[in-house]
C-alpha positions in Angstrom: 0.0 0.0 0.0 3.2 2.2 -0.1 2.1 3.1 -3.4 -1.1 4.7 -2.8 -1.4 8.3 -2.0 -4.4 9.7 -0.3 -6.3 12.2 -2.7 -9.1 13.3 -0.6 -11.4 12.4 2.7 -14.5 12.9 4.1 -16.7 12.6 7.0 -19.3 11.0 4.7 -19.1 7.5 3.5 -21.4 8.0 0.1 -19.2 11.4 -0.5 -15.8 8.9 -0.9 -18.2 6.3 -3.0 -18.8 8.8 -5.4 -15.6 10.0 -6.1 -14.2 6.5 -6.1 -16.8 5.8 -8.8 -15.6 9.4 -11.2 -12.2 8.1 -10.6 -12.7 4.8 -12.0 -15.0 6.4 -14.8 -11.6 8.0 -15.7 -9.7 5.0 -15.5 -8.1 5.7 -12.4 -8.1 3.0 -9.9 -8.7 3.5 -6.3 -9.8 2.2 -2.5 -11.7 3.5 0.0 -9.7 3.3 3.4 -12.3 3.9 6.2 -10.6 4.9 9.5 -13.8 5.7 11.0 -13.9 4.6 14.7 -16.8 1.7 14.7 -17.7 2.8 18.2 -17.5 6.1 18.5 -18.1 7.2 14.9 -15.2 9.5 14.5 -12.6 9.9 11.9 -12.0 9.8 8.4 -13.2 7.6 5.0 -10.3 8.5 2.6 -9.6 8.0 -0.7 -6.3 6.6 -2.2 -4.9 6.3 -6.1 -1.7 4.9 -7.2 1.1 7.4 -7.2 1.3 8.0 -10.6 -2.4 9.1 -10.6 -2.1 11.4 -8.1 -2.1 14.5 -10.0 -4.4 13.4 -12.4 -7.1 12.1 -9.6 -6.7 15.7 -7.5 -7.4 17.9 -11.3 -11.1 15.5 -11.4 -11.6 16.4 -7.8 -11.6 19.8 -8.1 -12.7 20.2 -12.0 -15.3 17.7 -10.8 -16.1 20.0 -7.7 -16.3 17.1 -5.5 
């Protein structure tokens, strides 16, 4: 997992799913890594790319306005 680079997170689980789902639409493969807290319900849901598609996944992000 060395080689994935975290491109964006959220609060929101359905927020990451969607821009998982634009990134693979662009042919940019990613994961959801949840490091939300099961009990207490805090922390993050990120969203990682390859490192080579790190540029390329931030530019949909914000052209995307996601």
């Amino acid at each position: 997992m060395d080689d994935w680079k975290k491109v964006y997170s959220t609060f929101y689980e359905h927020k990451a799913g969607i821009v998982k789902a634009v990134l693979e639409d662009k042919d940019i493969k990613s994961v959801i890594v949840n490091k939300k807290d099961s009990a207490y319900l805090f922390g993050e849901i990120e969203v990682h790319v390859n490192q080579n598609d790190v540029l390329k996944a931030k530019n949909i992000i914000t052209k995307e306005e996601l």
